[in-house]
MDAnalysis code that builds the backbone (N, CA, C; Angstrom):
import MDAnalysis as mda
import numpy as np

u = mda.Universe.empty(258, n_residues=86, atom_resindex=np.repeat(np.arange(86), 3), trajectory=True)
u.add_TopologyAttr("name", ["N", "CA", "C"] * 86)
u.add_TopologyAttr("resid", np.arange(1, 87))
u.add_TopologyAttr("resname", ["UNK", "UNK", "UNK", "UNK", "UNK", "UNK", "UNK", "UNK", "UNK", "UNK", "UNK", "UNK", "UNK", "UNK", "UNK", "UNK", "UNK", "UNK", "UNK", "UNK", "UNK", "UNK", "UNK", "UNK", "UNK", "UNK", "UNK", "UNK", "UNK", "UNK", "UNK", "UNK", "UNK", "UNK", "UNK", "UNK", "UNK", "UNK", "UNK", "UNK", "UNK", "UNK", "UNK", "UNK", "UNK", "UNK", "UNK", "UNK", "UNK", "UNK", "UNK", "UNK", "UNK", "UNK", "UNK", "UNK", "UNK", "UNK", "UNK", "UNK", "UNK", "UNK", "UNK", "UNK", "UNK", "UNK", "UNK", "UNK", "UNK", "UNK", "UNK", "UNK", "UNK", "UNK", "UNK", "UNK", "UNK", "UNK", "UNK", "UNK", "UNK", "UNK", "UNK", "UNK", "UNK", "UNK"])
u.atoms.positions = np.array([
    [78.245, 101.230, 28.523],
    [79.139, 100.396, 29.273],
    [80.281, 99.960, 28.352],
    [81.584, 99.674, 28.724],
    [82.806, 99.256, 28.201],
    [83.054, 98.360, 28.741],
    [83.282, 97.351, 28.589],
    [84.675, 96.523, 29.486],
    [85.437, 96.570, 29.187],
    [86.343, 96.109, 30.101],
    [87.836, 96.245, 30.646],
    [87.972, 95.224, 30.867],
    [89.099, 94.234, 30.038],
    [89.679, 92.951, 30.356],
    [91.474, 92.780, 31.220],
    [91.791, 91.795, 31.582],
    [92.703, 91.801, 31.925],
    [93.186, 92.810, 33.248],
    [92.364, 92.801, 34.000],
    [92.190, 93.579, 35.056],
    [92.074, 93.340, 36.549],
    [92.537, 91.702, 36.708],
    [92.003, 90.781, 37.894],
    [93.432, 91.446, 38.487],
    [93.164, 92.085, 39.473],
    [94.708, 92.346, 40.727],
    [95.282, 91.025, 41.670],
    [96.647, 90.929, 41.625],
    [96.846, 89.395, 42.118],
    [96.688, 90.310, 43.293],
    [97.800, 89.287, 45.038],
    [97.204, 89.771, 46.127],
    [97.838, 90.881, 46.157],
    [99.174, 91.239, 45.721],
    [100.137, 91.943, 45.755],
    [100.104, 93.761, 45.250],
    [99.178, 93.519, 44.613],
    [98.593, 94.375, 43.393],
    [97.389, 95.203, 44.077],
    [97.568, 96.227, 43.575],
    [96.300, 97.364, 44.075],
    [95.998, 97.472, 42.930],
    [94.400, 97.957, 43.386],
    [93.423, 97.825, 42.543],
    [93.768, 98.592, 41.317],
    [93.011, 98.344, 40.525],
    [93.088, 99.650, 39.176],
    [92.165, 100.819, 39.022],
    [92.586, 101.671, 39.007],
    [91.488, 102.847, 39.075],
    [91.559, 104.169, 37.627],
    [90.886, 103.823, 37.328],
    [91.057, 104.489, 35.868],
    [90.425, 106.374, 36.340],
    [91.310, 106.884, 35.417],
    [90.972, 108.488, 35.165],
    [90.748, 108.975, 33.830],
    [89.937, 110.263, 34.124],
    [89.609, 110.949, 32.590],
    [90.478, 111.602, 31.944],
    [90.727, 111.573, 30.734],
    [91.943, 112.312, 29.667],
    [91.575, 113.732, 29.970],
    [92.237, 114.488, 29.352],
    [92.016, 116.237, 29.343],
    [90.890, 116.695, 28.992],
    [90.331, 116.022, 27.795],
    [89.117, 116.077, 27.849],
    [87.580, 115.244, 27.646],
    [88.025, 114.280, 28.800],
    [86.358, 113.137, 28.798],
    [86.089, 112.708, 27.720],
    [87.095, 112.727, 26.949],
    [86.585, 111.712, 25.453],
    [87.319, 110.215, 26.159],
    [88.640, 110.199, 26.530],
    [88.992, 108.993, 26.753],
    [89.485, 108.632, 28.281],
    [89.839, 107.283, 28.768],
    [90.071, 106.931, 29.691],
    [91.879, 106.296, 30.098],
    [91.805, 106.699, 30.974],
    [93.274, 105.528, 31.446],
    [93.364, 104.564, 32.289],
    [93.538, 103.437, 31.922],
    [93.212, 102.867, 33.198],
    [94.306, 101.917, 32.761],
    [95.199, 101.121, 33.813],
    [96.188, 99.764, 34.197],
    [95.701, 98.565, 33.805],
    [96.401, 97.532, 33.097],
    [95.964, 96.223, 33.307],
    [97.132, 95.577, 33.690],
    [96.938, 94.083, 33.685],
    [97.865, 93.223, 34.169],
    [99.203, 92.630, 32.980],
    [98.728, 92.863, 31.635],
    [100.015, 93.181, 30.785],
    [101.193, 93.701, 30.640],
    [101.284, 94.731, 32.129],
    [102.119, 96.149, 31.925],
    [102.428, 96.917, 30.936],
    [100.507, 97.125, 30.925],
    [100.451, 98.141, 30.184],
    [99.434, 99.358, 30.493],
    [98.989, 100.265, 29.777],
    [98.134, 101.290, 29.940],
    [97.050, 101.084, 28.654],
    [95.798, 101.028, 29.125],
    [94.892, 100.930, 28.164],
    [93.933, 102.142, 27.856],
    [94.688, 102.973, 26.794],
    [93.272, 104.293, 26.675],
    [91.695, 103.887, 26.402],
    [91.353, 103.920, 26.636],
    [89.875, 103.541, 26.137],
    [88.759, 104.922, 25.911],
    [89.006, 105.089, 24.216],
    [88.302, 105.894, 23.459],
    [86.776, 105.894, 23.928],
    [85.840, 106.973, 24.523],
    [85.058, 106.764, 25.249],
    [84.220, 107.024, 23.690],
    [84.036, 107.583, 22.331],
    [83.246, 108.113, 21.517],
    [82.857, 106.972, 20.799],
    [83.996, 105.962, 20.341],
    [83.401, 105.082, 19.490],
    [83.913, 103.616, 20.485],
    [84.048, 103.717, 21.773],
    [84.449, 102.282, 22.409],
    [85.412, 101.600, 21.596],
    [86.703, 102.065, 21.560],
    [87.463, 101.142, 21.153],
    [88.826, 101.712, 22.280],
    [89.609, 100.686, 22.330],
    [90.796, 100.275, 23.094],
    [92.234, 100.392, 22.332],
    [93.188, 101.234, 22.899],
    [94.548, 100.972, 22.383],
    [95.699, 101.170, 23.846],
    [96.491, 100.585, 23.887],
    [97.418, 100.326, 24.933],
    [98.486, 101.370, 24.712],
    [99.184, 101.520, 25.671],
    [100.711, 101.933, 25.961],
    [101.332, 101.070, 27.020],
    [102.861, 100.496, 26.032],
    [103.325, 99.578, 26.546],
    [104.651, 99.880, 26.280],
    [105.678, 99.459, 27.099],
    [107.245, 99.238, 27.177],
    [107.925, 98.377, 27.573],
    [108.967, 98.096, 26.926],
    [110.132, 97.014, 27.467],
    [110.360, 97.475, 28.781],
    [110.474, 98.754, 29.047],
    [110.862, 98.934, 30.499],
    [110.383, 98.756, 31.626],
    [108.794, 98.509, 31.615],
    [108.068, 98.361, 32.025],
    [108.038, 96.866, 33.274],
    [108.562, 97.055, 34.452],
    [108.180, 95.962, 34.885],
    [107.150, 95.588, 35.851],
    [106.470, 96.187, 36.297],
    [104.597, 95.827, 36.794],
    [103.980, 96.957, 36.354],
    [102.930, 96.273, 36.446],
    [101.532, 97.118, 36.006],
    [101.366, 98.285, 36.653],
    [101.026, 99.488, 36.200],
    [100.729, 100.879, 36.919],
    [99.170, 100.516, 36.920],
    [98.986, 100.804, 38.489],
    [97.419, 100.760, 38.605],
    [96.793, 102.417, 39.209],
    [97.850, 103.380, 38.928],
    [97.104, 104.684, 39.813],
    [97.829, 105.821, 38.455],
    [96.673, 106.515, 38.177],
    [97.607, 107.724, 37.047],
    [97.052, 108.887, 37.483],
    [97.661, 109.649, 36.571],
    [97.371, 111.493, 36.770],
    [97.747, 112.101, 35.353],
    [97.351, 112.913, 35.571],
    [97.290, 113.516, 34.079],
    [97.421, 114.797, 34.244],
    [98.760, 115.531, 33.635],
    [99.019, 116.744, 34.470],
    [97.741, 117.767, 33.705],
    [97.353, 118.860, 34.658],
    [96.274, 119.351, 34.428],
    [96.556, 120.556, 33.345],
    [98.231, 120.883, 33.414],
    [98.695, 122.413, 32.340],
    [98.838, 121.686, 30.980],
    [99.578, 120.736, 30.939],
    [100.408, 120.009, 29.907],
    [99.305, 118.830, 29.077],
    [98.584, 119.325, 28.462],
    [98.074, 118.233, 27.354],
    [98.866, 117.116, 27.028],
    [98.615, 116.170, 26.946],
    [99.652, 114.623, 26.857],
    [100.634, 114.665, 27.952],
    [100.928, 114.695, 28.612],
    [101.805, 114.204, 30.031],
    [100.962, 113.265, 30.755],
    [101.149, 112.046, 31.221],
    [100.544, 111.360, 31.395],
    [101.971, 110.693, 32.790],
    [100.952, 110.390, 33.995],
    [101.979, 109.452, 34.957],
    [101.380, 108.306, 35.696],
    [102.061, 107.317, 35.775],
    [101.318, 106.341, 36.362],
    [102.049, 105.644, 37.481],
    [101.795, 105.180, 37.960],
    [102.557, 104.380, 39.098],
    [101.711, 103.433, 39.627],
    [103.255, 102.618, 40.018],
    [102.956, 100.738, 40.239],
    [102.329, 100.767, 42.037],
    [102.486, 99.603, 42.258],
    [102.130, 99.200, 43.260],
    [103.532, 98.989, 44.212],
    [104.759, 99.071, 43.330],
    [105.723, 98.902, 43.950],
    [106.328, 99.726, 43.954],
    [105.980, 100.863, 43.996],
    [106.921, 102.209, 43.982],
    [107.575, 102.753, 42.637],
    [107.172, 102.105, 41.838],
    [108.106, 102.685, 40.428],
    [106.839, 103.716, 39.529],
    [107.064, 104.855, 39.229],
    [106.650, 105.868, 38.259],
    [107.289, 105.987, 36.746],
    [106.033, 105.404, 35.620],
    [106.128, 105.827, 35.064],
    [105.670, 106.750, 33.991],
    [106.655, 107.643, 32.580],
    [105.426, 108.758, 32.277],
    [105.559, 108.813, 31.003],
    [104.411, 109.347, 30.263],
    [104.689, 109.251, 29.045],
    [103.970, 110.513, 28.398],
    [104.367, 110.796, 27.476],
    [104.298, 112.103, 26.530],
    [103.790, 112.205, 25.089],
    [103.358, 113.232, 25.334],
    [102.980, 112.793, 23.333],
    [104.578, 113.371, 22.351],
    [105.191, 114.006, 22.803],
    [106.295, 114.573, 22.192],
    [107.533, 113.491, 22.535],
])
């Protein structure tokens, strides 16, 4: 088990639903920081992706299935955003 903090959805807010990386070592999932929290599934530890540009929380991602590191997420309010390892 892991927890996941910072994760309470106000009313406005859809839920958070986390997905598996390329390959089931780690997780993605939204919090209420506006940010993205990987969560290293091997040794349970947590690191974020975060931006100034960022203005609500992405609670829904995808992970393109060709492209290793492409990563997309989107808000509750219509805004997409994506991030890359390059």
């Amino acid at each position: 088990m892991i927890h996941h903090y910072n994760n309470h959805a106000n009313s406005g807010q859809s839920f958070f639903r986390a997905i598996w990386g390329w390959d089931d070592s780690y997780l993605f999932v939204g919090n209420m920081k506006r940010a993205v929290d990987v969560i290293y599934v091997v040794n349970r530890t947590t690191s974020s992706l975060d931006s100034t540009y960022m203005t609500a929380s992405p609670c829904r991602f995808a992970a393109h299935p060709c492209i290793s590191g492409t990563l997309a997420g989107a808000t509750g309010y219509g805004q997409v955003y994506m991030w890359t390892t390059t």
